[in-house]
BARO-447752 format. One line per field, with one value per residue: residue number from 1; residue in one letter; x, y, z of N, C-alpha, C in turn. Coordinates in steps of 0.05 Angstrom, whole numbers, plus 5000, padded with zeros to 4 digits. Layout:
pos <- (NUM:...)
code <- (a:...)
n.u <- (X:...)
n.v <- (Y:...)
n.w <- (Z:...)
ca.u <- (X:...)
ca.v <- (Y:...)
ca.w <- (Z:...)
c.u <- (X:...)
c.v <- (Y:...)
c.w <- (Z:...)
***
This chain:
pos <- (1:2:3:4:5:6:7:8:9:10:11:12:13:14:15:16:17:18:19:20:21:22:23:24:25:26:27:28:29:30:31:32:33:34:35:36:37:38:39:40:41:42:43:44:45:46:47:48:49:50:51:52:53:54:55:56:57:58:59:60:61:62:63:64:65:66:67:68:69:70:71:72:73:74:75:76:77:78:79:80:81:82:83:84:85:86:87:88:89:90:91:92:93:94:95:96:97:98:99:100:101:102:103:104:105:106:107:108:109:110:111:112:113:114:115:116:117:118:119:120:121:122:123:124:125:126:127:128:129:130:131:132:133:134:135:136:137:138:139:140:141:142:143:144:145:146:147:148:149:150:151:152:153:154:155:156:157:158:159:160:161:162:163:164:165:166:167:168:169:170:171:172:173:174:175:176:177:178:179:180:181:182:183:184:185:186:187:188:189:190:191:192:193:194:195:196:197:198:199:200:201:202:203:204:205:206:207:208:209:210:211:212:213:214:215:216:217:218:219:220:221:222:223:224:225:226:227:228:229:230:231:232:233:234:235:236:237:238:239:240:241:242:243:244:245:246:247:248:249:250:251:252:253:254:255:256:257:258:259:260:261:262:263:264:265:266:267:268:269:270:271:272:273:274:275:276:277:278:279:280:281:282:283:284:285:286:287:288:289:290:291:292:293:294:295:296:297:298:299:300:301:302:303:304:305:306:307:308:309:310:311:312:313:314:315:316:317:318:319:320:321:322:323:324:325:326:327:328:329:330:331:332:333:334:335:336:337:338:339:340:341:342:343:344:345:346:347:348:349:350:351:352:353:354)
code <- (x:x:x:x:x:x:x:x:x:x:x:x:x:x:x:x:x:x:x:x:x:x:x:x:x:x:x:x:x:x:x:x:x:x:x:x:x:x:x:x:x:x:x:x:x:x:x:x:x:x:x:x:x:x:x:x:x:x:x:x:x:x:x:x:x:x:x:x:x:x:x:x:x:x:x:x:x:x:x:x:x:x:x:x:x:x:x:x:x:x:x:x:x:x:x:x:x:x:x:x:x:x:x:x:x:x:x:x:x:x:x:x:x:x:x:x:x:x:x:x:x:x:x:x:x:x:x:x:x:x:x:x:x:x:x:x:x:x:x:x:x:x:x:x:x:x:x:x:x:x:x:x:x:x:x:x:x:x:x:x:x:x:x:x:x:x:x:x:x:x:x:x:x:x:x:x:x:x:x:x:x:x:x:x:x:x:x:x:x:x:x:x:x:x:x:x:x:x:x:x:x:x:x:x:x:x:x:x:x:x:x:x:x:x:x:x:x:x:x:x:x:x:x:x:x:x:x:x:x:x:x:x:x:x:x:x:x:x:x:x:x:x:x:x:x:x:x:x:x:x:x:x:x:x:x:x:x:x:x:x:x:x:x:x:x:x:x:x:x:x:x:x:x:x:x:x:x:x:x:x:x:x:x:x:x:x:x:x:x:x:x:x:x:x:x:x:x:x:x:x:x:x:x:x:x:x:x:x:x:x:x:x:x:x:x:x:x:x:x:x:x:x:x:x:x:x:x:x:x:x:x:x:x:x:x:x:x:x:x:x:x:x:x:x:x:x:x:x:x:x:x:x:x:x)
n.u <- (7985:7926:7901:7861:7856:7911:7908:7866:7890:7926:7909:7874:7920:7940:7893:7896:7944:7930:7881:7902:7938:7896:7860:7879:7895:7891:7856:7862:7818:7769:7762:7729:7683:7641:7577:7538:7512:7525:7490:7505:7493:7481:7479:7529:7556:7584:7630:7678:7706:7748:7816:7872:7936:7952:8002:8018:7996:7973:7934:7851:7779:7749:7706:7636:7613:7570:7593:7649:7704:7739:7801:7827:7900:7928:7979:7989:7954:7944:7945:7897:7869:7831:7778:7749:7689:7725:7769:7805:7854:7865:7907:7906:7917:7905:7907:7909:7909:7966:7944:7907:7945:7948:7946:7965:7976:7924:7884:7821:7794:7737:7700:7642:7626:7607:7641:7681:7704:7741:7765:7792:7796:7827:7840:7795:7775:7743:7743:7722:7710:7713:7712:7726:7749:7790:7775:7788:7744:7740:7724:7717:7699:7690:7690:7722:7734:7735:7712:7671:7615:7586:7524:7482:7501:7512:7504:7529:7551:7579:7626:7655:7696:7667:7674:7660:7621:7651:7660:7651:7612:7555:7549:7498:7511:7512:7541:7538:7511:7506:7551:7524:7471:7457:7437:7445:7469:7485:7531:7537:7563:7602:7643:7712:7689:7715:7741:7721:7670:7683:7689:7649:7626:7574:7540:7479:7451:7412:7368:7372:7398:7434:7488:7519:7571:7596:7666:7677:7638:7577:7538:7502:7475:7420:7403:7359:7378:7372:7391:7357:7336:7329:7331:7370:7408:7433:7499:7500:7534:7553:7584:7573:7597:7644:7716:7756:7805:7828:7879:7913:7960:7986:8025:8025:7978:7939:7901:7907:7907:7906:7906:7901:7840:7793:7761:7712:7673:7706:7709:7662:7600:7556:7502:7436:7381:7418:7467:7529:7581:7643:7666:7702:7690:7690:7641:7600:7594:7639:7708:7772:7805:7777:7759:7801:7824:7794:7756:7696:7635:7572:7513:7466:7394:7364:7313:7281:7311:7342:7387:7411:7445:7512:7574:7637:7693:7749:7814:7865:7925:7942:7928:7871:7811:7821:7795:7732:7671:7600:7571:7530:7499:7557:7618:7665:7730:7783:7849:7903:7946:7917:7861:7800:7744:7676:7631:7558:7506:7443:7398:7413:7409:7361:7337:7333:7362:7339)
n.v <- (4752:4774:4814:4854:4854:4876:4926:4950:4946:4986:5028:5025:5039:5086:5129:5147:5183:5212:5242:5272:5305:5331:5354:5391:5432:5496:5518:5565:5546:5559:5613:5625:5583:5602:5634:5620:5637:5636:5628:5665:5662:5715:5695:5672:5607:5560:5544:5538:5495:5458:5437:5387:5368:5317:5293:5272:5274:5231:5212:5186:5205:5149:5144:5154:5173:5181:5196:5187:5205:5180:5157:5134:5100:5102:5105:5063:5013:4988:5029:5066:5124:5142:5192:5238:5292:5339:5327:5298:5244:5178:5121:5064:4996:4957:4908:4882:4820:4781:4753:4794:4827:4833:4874:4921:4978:4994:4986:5003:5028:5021:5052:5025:5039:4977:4951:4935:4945:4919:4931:4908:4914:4886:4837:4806:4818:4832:4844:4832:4855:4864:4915:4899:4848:4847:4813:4778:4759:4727:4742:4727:4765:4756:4793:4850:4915:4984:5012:5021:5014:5005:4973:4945:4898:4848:4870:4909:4971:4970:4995:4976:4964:4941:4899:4888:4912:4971:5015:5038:5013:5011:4962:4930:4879:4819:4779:4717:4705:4703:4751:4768:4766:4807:4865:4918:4979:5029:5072:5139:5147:5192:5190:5165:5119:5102:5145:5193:5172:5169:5192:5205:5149:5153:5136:5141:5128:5140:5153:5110:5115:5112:5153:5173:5213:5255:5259:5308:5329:5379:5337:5292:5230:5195:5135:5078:5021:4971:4993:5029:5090:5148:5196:5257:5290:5358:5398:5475:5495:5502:5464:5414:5376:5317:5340:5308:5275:5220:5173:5112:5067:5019:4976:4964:4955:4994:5051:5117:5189:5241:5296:5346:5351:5398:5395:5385:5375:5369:5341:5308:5295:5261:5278:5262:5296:5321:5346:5355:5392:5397:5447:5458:5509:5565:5615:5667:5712:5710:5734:5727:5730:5702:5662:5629:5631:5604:5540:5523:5506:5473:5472:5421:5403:5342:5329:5362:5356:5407:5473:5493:5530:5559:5561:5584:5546:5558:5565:5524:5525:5532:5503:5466:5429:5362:5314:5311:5303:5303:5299:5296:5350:5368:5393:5349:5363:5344:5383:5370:5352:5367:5360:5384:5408:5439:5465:5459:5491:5479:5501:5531:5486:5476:5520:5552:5601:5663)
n.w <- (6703:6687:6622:6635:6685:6696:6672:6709:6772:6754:6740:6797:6828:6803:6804:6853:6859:6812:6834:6873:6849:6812:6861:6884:6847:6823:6787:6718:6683:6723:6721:6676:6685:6716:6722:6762:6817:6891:6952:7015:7076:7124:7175:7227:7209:7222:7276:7306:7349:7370:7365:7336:7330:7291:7277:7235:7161:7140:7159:7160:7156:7188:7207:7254:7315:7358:7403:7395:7344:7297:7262:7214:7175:7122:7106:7136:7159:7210:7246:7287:7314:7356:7372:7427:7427:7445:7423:7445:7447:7424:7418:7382:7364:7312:7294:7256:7212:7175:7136:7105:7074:7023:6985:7006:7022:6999:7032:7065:7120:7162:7217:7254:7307:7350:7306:7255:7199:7148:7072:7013:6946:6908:6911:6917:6982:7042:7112:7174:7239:7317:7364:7438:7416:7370:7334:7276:7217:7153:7086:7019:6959:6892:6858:6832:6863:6867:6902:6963:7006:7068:7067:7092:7148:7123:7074:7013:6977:6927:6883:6816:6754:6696:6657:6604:6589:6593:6641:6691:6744:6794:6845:6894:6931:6962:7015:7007:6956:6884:6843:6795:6793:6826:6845:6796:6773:6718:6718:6689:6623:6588:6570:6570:6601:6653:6673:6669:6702:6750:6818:6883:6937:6974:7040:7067:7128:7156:7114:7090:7032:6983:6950:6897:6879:6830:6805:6764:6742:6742:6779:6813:6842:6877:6903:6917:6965:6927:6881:6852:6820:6853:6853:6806:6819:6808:6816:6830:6801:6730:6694:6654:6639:6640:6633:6618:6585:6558:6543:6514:6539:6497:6508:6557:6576:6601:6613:6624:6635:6593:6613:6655:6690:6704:6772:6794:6833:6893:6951:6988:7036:7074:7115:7152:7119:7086:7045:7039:6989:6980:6933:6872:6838:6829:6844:6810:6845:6879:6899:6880:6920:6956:6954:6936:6985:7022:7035:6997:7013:6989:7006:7003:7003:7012:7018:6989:6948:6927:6930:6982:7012:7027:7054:7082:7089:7132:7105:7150:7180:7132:7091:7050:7048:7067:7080:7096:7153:7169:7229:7276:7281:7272:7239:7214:7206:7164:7150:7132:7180:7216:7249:7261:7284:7282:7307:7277:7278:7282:7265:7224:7194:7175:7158:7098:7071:7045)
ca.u <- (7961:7897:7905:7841:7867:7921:7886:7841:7905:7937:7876:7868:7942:7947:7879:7911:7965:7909:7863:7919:7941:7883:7850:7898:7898:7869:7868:7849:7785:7754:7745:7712:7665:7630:7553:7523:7522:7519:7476:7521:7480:7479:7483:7543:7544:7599:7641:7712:7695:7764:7835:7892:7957:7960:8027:8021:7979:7962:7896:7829:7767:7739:7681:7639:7583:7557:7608:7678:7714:7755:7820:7848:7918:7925:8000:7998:7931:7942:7948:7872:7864:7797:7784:7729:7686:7736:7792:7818:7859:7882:7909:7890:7928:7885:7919:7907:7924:7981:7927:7897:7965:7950:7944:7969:7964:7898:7868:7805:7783:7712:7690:7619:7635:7637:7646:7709:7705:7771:7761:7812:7787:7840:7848:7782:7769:7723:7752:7702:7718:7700:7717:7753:7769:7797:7784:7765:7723:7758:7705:7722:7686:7691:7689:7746:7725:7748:7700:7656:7613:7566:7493:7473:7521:7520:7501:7556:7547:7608:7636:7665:7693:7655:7696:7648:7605:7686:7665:7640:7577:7544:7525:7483:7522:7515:7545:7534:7492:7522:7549:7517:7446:7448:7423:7470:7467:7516:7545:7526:7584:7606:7680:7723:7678:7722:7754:7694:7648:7698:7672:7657:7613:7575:7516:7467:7437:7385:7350:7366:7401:7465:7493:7547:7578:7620:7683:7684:7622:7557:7521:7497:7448:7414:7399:7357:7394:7367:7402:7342:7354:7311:7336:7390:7407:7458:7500:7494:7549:7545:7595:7553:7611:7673:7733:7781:7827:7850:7900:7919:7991:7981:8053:8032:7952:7942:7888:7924:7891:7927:7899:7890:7812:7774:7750:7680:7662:7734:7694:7638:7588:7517:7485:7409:7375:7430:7492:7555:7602:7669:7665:7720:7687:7676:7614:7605:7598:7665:7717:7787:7812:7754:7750:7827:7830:7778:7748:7672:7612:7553:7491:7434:7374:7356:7284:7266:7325:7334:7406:7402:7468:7541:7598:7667:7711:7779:7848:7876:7951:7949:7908:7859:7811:7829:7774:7698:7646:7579:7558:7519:7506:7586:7630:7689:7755:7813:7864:7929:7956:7910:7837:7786:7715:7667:7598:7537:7478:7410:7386:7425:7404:7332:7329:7353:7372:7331)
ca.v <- (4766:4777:4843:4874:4861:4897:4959:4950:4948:5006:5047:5037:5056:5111:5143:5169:5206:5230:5257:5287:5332:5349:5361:5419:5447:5529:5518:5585:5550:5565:5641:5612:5563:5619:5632:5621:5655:5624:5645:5661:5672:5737:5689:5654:5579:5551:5557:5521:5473:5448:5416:5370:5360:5289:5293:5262:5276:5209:5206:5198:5204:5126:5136:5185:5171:5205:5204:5192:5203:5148:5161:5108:5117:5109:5085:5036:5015:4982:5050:5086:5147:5152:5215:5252:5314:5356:5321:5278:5228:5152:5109:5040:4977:4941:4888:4864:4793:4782:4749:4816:4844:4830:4907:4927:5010:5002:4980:5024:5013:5040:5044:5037:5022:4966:4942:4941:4937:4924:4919:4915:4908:4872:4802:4827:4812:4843:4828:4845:4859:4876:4921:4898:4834:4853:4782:4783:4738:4743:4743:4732:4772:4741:4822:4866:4935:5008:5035:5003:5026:4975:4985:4929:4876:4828:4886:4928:4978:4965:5012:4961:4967:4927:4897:4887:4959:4989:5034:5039:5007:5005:4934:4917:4857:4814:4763:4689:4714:4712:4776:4764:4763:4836:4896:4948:5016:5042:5105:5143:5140:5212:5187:5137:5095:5100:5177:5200:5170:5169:5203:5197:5141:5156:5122:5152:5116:5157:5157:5089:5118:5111:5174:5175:5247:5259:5287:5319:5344:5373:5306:5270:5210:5183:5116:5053:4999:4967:5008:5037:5119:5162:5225:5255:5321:5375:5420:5494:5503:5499:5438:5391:5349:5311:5349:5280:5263:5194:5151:5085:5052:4979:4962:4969:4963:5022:5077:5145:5214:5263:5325:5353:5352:5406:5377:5400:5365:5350:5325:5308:5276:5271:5275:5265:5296:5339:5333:5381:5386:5423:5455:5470:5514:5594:5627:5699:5737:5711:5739:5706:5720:5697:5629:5616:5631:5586:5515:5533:5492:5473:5450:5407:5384:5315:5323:5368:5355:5430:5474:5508:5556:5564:5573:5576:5533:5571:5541:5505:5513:5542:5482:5455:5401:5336:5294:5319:5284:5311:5278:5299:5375:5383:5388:5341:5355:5338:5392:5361:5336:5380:5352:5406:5398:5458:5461:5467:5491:5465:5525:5525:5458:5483:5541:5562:5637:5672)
ca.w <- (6710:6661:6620:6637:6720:6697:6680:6740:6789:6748:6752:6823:6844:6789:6811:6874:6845:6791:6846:6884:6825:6807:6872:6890:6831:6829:6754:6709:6686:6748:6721:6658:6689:6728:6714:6775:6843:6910:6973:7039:7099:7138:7202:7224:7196:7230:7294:7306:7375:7368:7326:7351:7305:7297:7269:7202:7136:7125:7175:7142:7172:7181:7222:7267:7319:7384:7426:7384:7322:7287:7246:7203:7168:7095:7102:7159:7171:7243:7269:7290:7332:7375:7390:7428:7404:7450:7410:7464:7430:7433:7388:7384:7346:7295:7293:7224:7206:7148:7108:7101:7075:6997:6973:7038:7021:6981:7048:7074:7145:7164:7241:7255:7330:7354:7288:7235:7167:7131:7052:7002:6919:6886:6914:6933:7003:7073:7139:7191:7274:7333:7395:7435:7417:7348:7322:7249:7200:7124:7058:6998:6944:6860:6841:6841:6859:6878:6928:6980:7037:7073:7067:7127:7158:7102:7039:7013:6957:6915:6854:6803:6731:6685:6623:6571:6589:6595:6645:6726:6754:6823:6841:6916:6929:6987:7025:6991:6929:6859:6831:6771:6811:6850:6826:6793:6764:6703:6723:6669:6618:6581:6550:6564:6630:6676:6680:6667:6719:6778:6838:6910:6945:6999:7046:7081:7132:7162:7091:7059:7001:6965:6937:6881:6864:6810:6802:6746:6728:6768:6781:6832:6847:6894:6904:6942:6971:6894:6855:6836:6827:6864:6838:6793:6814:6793:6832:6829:6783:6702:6686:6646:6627:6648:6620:6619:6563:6563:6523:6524:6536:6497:6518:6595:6573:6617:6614:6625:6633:6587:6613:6694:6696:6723:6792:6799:6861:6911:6979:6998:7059:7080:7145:7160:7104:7071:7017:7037:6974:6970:6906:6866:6810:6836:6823:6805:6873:6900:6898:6879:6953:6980:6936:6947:7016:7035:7017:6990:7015:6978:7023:6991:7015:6993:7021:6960:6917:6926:6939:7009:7018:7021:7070:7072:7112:7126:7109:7178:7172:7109:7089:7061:7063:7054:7083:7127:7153:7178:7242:7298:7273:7276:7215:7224:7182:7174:7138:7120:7192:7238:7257:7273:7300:7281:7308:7251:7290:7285:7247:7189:7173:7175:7143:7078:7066:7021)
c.u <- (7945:7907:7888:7853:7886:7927:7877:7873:7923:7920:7871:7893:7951:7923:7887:7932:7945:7904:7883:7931:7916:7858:7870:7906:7873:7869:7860:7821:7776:7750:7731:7685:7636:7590:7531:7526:7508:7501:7501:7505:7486:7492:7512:7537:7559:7617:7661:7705:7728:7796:7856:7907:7957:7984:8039:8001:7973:7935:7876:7802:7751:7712:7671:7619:7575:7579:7642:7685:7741:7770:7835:7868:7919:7955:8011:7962:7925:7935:7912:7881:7831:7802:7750:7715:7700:7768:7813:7830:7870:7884:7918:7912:7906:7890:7905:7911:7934:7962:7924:7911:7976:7957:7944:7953:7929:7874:7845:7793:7754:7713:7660:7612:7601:7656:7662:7703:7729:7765:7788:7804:7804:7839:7820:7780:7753:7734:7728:7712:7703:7718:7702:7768:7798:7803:7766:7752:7737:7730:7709:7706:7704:7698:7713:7724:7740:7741:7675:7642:7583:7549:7471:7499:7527:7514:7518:7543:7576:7611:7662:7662:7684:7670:7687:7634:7633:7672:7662:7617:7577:7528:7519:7498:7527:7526:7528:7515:7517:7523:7533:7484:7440:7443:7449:7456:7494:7516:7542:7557:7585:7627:7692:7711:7689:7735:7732:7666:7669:7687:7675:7631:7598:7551:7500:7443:7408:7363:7349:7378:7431:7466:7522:7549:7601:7637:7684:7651:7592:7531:7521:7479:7443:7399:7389:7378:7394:7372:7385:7335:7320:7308:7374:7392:7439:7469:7500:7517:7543:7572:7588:7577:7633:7695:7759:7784:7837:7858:7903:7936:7987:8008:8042:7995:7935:7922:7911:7910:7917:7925:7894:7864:7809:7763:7718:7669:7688:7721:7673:7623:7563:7522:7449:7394:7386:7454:7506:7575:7618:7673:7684:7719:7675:7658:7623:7608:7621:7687:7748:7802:7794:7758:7777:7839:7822:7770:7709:7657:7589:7530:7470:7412:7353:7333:7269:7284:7327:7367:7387:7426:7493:7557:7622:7680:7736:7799:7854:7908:7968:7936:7881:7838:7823:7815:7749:7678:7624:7563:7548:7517:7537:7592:7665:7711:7772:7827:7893:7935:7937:7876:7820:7760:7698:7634:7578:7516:7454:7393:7391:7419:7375:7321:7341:7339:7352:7342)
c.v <- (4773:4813:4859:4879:4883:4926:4960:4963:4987:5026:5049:5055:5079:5135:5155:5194:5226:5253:5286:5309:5345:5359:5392:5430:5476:5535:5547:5595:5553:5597:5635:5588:5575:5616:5624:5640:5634:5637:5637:5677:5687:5722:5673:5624:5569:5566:5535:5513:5472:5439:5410:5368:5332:5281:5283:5269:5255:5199:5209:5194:5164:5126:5157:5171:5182:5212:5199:5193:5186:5160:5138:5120:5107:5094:5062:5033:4995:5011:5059:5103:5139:5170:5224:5276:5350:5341:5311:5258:5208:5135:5082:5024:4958:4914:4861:4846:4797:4769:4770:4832:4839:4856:4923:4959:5005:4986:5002:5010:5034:5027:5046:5013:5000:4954:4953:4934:4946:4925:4933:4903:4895:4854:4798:4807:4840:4833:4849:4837:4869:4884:4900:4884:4838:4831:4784:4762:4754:4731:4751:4737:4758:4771:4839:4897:4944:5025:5013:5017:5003:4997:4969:4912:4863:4834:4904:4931:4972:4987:4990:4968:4944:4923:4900:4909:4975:5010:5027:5037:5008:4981:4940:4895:4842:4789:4747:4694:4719:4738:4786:4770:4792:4852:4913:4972:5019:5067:5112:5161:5168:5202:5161:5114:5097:5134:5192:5200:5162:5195:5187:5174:5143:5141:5133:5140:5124:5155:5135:5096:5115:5140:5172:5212:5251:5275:5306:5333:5351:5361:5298:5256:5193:5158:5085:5043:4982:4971:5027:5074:5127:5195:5228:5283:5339:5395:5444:5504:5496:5475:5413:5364:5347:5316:5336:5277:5244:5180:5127:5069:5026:4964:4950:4964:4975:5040:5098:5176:5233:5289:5333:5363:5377:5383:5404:5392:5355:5332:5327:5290:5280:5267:5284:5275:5319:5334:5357:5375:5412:5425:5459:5486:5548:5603:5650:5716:5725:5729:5725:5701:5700:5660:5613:5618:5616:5559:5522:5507:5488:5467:5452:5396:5360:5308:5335:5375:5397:5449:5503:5536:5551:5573:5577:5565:5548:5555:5544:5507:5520:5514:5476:5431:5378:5317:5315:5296:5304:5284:5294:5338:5387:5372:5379:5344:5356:5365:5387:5352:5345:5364:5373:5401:5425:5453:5474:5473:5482:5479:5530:5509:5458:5497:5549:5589:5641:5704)
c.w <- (6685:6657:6634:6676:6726:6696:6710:6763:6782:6747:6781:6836:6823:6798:6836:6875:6830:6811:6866:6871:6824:6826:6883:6868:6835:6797:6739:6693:6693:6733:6696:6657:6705:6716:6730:6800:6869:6935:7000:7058:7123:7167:7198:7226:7213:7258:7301:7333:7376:7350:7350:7327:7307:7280:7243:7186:7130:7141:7160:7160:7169:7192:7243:7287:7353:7396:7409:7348:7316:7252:7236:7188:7141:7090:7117:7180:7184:7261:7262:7319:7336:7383:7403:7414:7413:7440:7435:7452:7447:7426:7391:7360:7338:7294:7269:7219:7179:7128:7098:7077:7049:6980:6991:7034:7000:7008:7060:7100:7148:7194:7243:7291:7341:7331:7278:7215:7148:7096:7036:6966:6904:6890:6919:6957:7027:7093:7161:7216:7282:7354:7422:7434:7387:7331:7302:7233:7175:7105:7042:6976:6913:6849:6852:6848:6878:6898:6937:6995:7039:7080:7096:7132:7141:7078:7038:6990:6943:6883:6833:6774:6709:6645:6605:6565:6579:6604:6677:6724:6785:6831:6884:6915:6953:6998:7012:6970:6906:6850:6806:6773:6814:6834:6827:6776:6746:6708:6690:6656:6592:6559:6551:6590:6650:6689:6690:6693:6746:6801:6869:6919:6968:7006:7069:7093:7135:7134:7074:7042:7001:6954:6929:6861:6850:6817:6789:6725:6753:6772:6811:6830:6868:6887:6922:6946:6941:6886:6848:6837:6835:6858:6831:6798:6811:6817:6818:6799:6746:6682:6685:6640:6636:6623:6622:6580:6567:6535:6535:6514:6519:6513:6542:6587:6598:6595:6625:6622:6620:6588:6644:6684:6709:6744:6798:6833:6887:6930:6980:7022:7061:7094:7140:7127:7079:7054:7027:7020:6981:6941:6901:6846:6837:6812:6820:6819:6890:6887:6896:6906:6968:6966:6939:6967:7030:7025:7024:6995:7008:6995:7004:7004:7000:7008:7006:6936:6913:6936:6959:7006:7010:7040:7069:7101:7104:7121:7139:7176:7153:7086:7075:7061:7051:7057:7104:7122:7168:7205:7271:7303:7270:7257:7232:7192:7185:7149:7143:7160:7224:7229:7274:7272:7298:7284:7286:7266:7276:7260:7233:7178:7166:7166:7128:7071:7047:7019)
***
């Protein structure tokens, strides 16, 4: 195997462990990062609809749309749950073909019913299905990459590390077009390229845009289908920079983070014309009960680039999150093995607190 693959591969299955440390971390920077204050609205924001145990921690949310929610599993990804938005559940066999079954766990399924989208970055490959025959079509991509989310049927945004830059780019990349051709974007590169500019991908149809949000520092950008940025905006907090330390094994030629990061940004999702992050940086008017009792919500509005408010989602379980999505005014999340459904009214998304 090519050295640089072998980074790539050890980068992708070491960044899970990474994120997992240092997303549950309540580190003691957090009272030194302080310097802003949040707005929490007099009215209530949220209201619990629902939750079902679904008996394992390995569910992630794959997909959301009027009428059901779609759980893919992370260690055996034949298994999905469909559920309704009163958490009705029923769990469906994918029935994957062994081609598929190159980087078995580094598989990500997305629903965007009726459609399936399998993708897996190392060998790289797309397997695409349909309800209910579950008969797939395989596509083989030339580019390795770590994060995906399709932009139309035959455009996928892709997050790929780029050897000769040495860091993370965002290419447009579409079915039968050279990689070499599509429009990319360099993540904009702080330290060592790849620690540094790791983050979450997300796609927002309703608006056309791409949105990439850092982990590790408060960034975000929005983005055409083109690459081409439309805005660069900051979250509320005062962490201008990614606080990564990395080394590098030559034996094993391995990247290595030698430090647990501040996580500035853990989760995040859009809906319609808004950005909900889970912050992990307390401002000044919380309180440390209040900030480690709960998981803190940022709302943005990406129709004037502008921050709206602040909620708190409670721990679930003792919990908490591990994945949300924003779909149909209701906040869907998952906390560790329990799935809870909380209605967002209309009016929160409309009016920000003053």
């Amino acid at each position: 195997m090519k050295p640089w693959l072998v980074v790539l591969v050890s980068l992708l299955l070491g960044i899970g462990i990474v994120a997992a440390l240092t997303l549950v971390s309540a580190s003691s920077k957090n009272k030194r990062l302080g310097n802003f204050k949040r707005i929490f609205p007099k009215e209530k924001i949220l209201s619990l609809q629902a939750t079902v145990d679904l008996r394992f921690n390995s569910y992630y949310l794959a997909g959301a749309d009027s009428s059901n929610i779609y759980l893919a599993n992370s260690t055996d990804p034949n298994q999905l749950i469909i559920a309704d938005y009163r958490l009705r559940t029923k769990h469906v066999q994918l029935n994957i073909p062994d081609t598929a079954r190159i980087a078995w766990k580094l598989l990500q399924v997305r629903i965007d019913f009726p459609n399936i989208l399998i993708t897996e970055g190392i060998t790289p490959s797309i397997l695409k299905g349909t309800f209910p025959s579950l008969s797939y079509s395989k596509k083989q991509f030339d580019l390795y990459f770590s994060d995906l989310v399709p932009l139309t049927s035959n455009t996928f945004c892709l997050r790929a590390y780029n050897e000769s830059l040495k860091q993370n780019i965002l290419l447009s990349a579409r079915e039968g077009v050279e990689n070499d051709t599509v429009p990319r974007y360099m993540l904009e590169k702080q330290s060592d390229g790849f620690f540094c500019t790791d983050g979450m991908l997300l796609y927002n149809p309703a608006r056309g845009e791409v949105i990439y949000v850092y982990y590790y520092r408060n960034q975000f950008v929005q983005l055409d289908s083109e690459m081409r940025v439309k805005h660069v905006g900051h979250t509320i907090d005062t962490v201008g920079r990614a606080d990564v330390d990395v080394g590098f094994i030559r034996s094993e030629s391995q990247m290595v983070l030698l430090n647990q990061p501040t996580v500035v940004n853990k989760h995040s999702c859009t809906d319609e014309n808004f950005l909900y992050i889970h912050s992990g940086i307390k401002a000044d008017n919380e309180t440390d009960f209040e900030f480690k009792g709960n998981s803190v919500v940022d709302v943005y509005s990406l129709a004037d680039n502008k921050y709206q408010f602040s909620f708190y989602l409670p721990f679930l379980a003792e919990t908490s999150i591990d994945d949300f999505k924003a779909a149909n005014h209701k906040l869907i999340v998952v906390h560790g093995q329990i799935l809870a459904v909380y209605a967002l009214p209309e009016y929160a998304l409309l009016h920000s607190p003053q």
